[in-house]
PyMOL Python script that loads the backbone (N, CA, C, O; Angstrom):
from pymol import cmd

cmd.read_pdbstr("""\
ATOM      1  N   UNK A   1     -14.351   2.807   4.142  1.00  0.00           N
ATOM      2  CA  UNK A   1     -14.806   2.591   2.785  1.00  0.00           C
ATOM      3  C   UNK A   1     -14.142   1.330   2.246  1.00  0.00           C
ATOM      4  O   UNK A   1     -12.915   1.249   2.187  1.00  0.00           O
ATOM      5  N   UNK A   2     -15.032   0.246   1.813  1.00  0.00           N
ATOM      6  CA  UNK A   2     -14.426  -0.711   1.119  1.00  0.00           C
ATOM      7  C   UNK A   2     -14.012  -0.527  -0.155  1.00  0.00           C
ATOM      8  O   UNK A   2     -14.769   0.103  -0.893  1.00  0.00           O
ATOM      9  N   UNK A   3     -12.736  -1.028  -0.693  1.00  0.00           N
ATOM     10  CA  UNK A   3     -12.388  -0.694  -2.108  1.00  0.00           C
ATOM     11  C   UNK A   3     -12.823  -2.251  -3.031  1.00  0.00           C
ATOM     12  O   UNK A   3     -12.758  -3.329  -2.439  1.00  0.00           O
ATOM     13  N   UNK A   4     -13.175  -2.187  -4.240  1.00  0.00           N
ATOM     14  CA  UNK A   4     -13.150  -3.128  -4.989  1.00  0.00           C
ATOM     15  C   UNK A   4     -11.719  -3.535  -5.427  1.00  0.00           C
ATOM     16  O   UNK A   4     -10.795  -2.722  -5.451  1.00  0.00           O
ATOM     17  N   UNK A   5     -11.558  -5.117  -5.846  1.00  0.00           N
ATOM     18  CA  UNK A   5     -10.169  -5.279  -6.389  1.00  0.00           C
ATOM     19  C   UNK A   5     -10.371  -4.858  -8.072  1.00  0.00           C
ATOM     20  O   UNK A   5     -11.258  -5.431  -8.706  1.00  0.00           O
ATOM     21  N   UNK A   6      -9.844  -4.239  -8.476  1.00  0.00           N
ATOM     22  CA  UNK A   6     -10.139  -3.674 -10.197  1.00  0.00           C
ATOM     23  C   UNK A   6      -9.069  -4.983 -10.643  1.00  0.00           C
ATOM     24  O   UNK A   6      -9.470  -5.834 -11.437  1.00  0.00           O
ATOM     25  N   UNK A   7      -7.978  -5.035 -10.181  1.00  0.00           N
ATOM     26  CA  UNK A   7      -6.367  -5.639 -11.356  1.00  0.00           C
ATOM     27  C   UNK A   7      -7.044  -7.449 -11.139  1.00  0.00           C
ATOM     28  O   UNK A   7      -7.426  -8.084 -10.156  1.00  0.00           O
ATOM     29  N   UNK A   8      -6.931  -7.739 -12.507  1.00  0.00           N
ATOM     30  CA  UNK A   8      -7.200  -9.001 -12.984  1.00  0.00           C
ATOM     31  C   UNK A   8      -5.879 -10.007 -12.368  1.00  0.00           C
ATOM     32  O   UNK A   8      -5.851 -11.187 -12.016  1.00  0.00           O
ATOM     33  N   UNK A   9      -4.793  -8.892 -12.430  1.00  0.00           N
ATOM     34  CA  UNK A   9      -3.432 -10.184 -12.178  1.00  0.00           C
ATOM     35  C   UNK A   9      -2.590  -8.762 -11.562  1.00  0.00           C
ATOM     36  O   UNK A   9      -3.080  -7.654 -11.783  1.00  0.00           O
ATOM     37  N   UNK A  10      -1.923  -8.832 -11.160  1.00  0.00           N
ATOM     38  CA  UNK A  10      -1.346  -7.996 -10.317  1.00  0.00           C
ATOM     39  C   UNK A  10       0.264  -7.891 -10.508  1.00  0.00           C
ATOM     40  O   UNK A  10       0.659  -9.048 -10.365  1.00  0.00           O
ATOM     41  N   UNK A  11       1.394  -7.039 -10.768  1.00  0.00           N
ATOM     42  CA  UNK A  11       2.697  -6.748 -10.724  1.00  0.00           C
ATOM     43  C   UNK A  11       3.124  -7.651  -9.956  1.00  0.00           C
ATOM     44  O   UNK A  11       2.372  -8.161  -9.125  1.00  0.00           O
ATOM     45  N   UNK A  12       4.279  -7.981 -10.074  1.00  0.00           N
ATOM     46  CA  UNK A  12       5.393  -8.468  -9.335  1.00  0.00           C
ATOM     47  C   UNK A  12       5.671  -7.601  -8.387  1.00  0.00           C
ATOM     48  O   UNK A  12       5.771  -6.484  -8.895  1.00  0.00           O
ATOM     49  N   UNK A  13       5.902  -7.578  -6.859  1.00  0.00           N
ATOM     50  CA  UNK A  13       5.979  -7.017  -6.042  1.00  0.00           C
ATOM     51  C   UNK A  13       8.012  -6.846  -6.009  1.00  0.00           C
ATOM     52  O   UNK A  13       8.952  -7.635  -6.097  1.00  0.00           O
ATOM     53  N   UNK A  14       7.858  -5.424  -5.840  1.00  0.00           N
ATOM     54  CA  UNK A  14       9.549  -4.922  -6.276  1.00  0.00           C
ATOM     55  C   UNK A  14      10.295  -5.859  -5.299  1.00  0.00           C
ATOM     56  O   UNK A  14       9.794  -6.427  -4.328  1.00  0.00           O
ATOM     57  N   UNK A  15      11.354  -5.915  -5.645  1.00  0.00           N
ATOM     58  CA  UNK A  15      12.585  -6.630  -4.887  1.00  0.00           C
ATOM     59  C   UNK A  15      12.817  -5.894  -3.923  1.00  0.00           C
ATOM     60  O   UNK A  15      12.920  -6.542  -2.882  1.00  0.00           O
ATOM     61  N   UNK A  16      12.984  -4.506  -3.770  1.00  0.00           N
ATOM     62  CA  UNK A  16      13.402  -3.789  -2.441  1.00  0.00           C
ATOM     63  C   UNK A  16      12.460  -3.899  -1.594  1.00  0.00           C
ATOM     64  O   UNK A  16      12.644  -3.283  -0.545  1.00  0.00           O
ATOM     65  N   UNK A  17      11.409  -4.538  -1.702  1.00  0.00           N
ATOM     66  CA  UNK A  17      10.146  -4.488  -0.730  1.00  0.00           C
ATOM     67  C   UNK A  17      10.453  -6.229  -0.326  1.00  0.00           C
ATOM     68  O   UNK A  17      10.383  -7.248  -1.012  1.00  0.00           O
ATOM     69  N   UNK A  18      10.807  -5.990   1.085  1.00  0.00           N
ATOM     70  CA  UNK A  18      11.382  -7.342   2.192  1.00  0.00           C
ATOM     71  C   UNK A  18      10.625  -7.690   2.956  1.00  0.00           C
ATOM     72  O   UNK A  18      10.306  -8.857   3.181  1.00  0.00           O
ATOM     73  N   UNK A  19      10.224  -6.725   3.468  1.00  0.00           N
ATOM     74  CA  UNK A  19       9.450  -6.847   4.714  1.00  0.00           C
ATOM     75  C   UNK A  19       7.915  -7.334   4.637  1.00  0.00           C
ATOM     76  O   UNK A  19       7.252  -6.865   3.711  1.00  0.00           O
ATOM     77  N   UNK A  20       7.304  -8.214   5.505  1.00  0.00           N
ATOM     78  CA  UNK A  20       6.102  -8.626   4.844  1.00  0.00           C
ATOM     79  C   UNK A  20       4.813  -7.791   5.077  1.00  0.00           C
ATOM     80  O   UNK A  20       3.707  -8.067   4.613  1.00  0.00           O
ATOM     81  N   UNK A  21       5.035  -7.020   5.650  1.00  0.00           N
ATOM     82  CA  UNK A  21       4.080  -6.348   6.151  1.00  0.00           C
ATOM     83  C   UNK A  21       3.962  -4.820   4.954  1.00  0.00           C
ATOM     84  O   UNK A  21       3.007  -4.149   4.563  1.00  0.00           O
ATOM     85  N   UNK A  22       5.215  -4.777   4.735  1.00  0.00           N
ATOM     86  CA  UNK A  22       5.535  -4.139   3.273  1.00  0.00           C
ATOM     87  C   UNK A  22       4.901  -4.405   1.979  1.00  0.00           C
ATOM     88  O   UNK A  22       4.316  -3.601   1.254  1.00  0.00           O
ATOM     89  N   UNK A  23       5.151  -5.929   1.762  1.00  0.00           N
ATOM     90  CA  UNK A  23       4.624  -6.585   0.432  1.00  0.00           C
ATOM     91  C   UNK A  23       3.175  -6.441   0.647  1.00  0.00           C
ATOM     92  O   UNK A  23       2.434  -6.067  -0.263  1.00  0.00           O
ATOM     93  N   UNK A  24       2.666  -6.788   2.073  1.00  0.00           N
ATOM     94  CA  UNK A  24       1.169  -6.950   2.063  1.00  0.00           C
ATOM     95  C   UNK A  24       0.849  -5.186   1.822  1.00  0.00           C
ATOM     96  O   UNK A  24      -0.029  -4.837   1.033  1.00  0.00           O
ATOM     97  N   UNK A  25       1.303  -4.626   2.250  1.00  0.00           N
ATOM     98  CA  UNK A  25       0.756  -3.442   1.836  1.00  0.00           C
ATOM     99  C   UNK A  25       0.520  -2.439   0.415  1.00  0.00           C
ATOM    100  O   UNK A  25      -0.326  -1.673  -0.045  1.00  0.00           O
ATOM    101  N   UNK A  26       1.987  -3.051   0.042  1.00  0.00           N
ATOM    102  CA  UNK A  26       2.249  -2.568  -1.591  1.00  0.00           C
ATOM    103  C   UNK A  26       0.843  -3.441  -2.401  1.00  0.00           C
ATOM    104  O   UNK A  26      -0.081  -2.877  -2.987  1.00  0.00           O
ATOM    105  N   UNK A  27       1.031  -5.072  -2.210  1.00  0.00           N
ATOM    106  CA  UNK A  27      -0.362  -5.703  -3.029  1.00  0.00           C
ATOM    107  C   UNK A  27      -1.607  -4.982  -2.812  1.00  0.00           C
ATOM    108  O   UNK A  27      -2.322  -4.837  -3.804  1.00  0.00           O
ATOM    109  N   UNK A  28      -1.964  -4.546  -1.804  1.00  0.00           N
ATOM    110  CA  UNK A  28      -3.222  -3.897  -1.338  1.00  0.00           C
ATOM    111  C   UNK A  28      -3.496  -2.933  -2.616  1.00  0.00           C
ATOM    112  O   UNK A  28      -4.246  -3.102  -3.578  1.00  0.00           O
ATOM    113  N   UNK A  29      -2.559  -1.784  -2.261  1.00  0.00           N
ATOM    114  CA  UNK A  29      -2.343  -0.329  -3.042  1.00  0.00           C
ATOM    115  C   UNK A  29      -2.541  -0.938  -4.225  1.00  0.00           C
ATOM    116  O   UNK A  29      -3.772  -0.946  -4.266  1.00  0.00           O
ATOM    117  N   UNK A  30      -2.114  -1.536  -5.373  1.00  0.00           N
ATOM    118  CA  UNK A  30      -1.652  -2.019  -6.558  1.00  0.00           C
ATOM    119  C   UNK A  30      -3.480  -2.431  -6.599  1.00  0.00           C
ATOM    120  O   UNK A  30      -4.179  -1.725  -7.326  1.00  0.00           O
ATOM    121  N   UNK A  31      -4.026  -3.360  -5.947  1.00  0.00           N
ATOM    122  CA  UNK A  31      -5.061  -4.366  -6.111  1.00  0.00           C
ATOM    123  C   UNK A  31      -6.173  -3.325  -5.981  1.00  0.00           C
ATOM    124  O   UNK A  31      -7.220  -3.522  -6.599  1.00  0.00           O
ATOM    125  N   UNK A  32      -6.027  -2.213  -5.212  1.00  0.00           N
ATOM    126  CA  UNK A  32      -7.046  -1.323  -5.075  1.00  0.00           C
ATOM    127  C   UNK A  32      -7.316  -0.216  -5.691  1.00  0.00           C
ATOM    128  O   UNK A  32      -8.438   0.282  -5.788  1.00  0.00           O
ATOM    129  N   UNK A  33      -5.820   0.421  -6.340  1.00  0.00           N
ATOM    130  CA  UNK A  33      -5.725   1.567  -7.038  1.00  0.00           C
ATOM    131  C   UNK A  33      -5.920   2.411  -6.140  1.00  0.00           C
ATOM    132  O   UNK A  33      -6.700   3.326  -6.406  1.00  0.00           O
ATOM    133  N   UNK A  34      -5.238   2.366  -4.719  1.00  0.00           N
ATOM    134  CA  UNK A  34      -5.164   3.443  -3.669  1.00  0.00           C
ATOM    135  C   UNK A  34      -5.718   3.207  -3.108  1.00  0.00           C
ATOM    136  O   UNK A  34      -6.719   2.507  -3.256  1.00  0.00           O
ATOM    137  N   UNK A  35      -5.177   3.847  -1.921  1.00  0.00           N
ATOM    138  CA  UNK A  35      -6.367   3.922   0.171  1.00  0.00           C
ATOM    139  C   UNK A  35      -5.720   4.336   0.925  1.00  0.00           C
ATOM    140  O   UNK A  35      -4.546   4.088   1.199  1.00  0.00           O
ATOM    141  N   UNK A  36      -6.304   4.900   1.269  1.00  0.00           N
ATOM    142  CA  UNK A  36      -6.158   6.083   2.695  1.00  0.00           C
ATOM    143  C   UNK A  36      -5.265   4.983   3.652  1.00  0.00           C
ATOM    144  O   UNK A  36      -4.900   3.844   3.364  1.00  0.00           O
ATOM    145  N   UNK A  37      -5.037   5.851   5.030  1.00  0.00           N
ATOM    146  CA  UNK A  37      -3.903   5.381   5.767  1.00  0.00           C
ATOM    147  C   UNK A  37      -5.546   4.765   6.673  1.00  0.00           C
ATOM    148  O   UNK A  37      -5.261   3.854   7.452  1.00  0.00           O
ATOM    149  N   UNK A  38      -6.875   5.064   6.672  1.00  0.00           N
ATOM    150  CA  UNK A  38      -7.476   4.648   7.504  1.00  0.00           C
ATOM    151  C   UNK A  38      -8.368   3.424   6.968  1.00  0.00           C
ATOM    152  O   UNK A  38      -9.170   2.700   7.557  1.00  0.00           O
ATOM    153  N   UNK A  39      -7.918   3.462   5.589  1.00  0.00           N
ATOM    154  CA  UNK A  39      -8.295   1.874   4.971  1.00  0.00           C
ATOM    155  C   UNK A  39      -7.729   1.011   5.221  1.00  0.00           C
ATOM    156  O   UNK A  39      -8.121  -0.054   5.699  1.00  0.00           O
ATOM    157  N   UNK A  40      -5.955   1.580   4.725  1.00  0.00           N
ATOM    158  CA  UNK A  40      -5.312   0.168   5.369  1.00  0.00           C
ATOM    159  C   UNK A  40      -5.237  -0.177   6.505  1.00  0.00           C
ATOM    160  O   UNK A  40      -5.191  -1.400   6.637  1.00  0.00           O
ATOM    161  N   UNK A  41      -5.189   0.676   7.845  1.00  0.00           N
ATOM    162  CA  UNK A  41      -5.727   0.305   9.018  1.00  0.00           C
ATOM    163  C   UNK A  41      -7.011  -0.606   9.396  1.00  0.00           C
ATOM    164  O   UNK A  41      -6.938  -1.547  10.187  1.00  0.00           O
ATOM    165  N   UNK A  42      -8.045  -0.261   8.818  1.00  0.00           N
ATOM    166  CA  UNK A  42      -9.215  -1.400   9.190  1.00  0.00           C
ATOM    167  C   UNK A  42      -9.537  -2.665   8.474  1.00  0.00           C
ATOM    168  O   UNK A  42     -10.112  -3.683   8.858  1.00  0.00           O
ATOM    169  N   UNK A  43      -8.866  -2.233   7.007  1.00  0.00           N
ATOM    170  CA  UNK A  43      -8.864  -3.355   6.255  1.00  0.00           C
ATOM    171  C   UNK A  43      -7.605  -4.649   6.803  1.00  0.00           C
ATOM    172  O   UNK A  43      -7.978  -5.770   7.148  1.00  0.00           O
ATOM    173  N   UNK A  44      -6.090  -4.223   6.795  1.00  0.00           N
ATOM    174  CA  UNK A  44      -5.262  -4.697   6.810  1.00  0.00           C
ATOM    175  C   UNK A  44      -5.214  -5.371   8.400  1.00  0.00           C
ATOM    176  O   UNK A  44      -4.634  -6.371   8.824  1.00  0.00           O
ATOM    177  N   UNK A  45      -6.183  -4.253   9.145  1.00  0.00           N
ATOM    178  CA  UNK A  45      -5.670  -4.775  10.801  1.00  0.00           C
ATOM    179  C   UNK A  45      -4.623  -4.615  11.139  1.00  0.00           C
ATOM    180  O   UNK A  45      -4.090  -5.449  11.870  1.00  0.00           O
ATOM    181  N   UNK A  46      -4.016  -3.579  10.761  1.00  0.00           N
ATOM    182  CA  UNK A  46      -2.793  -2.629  11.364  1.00  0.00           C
ATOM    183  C   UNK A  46      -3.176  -1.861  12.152  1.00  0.00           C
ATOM    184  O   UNK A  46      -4.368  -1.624  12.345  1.00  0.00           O
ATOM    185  N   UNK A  47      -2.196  -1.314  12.772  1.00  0.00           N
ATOM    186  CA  UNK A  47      -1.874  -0.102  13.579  1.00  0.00           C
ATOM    187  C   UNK A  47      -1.575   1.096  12.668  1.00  0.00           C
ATOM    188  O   UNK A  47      -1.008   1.054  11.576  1.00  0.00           O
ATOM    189  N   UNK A  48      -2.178   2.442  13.472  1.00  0.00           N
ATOM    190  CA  UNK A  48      -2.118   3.482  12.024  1.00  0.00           C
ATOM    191  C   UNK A  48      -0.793   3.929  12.057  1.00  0.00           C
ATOM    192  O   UNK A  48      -0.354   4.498  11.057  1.00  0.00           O
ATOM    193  N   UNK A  49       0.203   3.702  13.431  1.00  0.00           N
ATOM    194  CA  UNK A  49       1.546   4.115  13.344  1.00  0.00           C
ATOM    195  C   UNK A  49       2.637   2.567  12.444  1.00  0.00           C
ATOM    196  O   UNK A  49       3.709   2.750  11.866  1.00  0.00           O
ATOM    197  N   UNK A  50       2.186   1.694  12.544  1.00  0.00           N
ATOM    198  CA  UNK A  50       2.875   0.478  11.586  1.00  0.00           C
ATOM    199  C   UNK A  50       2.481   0.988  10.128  1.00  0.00           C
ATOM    200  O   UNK A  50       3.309   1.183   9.238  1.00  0.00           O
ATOM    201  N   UNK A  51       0.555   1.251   9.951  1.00  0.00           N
ATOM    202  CA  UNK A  51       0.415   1.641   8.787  1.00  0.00           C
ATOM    203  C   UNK A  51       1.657   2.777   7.782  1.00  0.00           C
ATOM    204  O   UNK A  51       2.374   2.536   6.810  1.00  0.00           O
ATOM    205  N   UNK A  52       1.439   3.946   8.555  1.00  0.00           N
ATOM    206  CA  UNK A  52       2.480   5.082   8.342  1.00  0.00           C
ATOM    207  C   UNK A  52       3.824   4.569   8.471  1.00  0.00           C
ATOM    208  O   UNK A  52       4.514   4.802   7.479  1.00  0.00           O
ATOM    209  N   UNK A  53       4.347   3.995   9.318  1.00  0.00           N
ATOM    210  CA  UNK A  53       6.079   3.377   9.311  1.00  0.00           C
ATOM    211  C   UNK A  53       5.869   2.795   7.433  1.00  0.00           C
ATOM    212  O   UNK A  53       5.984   3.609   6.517  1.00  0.00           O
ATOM    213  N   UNK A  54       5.630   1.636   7.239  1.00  0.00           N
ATOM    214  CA  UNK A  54       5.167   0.874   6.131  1.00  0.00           C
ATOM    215  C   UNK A  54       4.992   2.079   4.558  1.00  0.00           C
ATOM    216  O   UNK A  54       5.592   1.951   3.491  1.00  0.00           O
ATOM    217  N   UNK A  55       4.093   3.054   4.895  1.00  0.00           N
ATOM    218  CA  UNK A  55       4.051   3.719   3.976  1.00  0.00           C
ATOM    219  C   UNK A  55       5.476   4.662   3.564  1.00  0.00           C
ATOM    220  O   UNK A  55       6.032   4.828   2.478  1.00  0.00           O
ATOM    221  N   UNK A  56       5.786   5.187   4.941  1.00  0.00           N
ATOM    222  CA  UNK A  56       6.960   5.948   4.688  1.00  0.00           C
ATOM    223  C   UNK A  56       8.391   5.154   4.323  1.00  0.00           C
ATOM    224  O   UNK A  56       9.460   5.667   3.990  1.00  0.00           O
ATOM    225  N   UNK A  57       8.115   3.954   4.468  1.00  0.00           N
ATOM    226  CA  UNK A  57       9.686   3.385   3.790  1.00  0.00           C
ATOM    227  C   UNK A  57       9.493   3.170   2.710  1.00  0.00           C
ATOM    228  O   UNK A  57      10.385   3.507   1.932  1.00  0.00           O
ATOM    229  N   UNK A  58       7.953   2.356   2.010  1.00  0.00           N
ATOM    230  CA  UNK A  58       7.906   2.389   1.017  1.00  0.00           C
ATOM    231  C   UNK A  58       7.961   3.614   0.102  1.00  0.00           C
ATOM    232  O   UNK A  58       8.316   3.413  -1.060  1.00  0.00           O
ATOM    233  N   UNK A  59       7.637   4.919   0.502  1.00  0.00           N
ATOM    234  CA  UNK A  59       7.578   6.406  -0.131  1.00  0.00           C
ATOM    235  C   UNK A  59       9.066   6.045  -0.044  1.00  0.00           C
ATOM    236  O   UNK A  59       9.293   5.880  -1.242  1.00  0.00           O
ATOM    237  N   UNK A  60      10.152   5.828   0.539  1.00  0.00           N
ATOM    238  CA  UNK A  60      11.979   6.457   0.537  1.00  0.00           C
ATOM    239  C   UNK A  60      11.903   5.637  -0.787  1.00  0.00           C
ATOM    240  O   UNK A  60      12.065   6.163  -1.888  1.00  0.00           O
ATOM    241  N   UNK A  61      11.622   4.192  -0.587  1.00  0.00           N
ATOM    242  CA  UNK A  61      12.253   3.370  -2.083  1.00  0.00           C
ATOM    243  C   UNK A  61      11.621   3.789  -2.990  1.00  0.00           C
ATOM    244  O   UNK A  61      11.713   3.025  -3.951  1.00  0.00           O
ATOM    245  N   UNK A  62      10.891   4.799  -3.217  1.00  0.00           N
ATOM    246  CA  UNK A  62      10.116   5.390  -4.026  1.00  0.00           C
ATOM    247  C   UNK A  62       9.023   4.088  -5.019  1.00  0.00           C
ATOM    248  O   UNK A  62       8.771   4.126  -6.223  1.00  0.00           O
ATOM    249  N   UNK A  63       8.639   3.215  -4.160  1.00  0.00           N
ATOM    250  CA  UNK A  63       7.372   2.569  -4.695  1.00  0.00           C
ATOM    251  C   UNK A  63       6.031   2.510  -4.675  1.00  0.00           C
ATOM    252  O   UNK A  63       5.267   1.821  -5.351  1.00  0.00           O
ATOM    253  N   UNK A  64       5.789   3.416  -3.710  1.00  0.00           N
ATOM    254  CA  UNK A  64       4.497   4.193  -3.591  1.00  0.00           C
ATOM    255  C   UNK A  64       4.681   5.504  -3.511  1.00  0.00           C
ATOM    256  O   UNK A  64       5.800   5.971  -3.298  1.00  0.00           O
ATOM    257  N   UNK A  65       3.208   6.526  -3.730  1.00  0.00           N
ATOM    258  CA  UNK A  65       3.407   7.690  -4.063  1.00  0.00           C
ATOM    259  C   UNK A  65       2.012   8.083  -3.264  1.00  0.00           C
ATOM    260  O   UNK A  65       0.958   7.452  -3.339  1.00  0.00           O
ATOM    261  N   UNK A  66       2.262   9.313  -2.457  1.00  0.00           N
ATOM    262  CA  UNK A  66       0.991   9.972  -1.897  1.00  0.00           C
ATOM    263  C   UNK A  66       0.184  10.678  -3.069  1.00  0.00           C
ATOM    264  O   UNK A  66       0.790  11.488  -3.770  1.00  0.00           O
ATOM    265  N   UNK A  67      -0.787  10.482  -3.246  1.00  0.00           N
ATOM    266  CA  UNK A  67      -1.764  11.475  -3.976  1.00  0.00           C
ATOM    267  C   UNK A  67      -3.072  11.962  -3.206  1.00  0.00           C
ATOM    268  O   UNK A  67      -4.122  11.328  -3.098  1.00  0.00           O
ATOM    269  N   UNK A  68      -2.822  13.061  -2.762  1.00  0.00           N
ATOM    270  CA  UNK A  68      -3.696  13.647  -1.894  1.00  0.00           C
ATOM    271  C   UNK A  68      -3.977  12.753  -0.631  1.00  0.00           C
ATOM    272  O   UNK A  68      -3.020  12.696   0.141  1.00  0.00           O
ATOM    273  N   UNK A  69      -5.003  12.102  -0.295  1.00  0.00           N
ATOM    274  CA  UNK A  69      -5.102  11.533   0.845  1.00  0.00           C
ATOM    275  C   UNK A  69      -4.672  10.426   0.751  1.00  0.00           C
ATOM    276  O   UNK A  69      -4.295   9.716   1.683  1.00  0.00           O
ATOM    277  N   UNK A  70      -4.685  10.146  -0.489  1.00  0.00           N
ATOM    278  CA  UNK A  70      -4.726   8.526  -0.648  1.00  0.00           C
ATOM    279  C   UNK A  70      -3.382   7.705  -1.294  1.00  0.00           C
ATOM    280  O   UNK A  70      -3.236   7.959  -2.490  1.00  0.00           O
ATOM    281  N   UNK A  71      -2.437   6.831  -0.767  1.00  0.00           N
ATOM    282  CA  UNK A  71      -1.256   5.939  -1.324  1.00  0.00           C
ATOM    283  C   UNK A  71      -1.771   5.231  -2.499  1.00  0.00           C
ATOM    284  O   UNK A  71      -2.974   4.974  -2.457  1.00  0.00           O
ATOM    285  N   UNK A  72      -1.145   4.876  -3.497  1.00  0.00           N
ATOM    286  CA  UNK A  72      -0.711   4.237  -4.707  1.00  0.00           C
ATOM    287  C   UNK A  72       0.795   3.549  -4.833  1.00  0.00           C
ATOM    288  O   UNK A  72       1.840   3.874  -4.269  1.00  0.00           O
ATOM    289  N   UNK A  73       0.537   2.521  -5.743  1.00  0.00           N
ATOM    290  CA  UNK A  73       1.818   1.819  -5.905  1.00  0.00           C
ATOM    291  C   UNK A  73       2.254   2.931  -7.093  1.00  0.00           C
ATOM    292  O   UNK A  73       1.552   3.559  -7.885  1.00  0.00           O
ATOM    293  N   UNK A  74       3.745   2.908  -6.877  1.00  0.00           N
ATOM    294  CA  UNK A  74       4.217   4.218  -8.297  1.00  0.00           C
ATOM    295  C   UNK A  74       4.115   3.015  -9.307  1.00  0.00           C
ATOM    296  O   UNK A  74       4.290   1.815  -9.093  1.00  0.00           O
ATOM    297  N   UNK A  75       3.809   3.622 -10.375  1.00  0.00           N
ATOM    298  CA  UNK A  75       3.794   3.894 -11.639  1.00  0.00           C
ATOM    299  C   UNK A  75       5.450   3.187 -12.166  1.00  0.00           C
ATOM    300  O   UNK A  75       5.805   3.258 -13.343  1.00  0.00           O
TER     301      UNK A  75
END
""", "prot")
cmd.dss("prot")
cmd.show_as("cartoon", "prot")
cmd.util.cbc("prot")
cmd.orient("prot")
């Protein structure tokens, strides 16, 4: 499923987020208002185990948040 970009201008991407594969993922979430682990896989051209590594560090620094199937940048 393709997502539309909704955000006109987009957050500052947090400081604890280093890694680039991190940042690219957090902008995604933020720009999309959520996506599945099998969006960012076909969209991003990841791997669904990099996808998931990526999500789960970002879930520890608590800057994304699972909601049902789908990741979000927290709030």
């Amino acid at each position: 499923m393709a997502h539309q970009f909704t955000s006109t201008q987009l957050s500052r991407v947090p400081a604890e987020i280093t890694s680039p594969q991190g940042k690219l993922v957090y902008v995604y979430l933020e720009a999309t208002d959520g996506a599945t682990v099998a969006d960012l896989h076909h969209t991003l051209a990841m791997s669904k185990l990099s996808v998931l590594s990526v999500l789960e560090s970002l879930s520890s620094e608590e800057v994304v948040e699972r909601t049902g199937t789908e990741y979000v940048a927290a709030a």
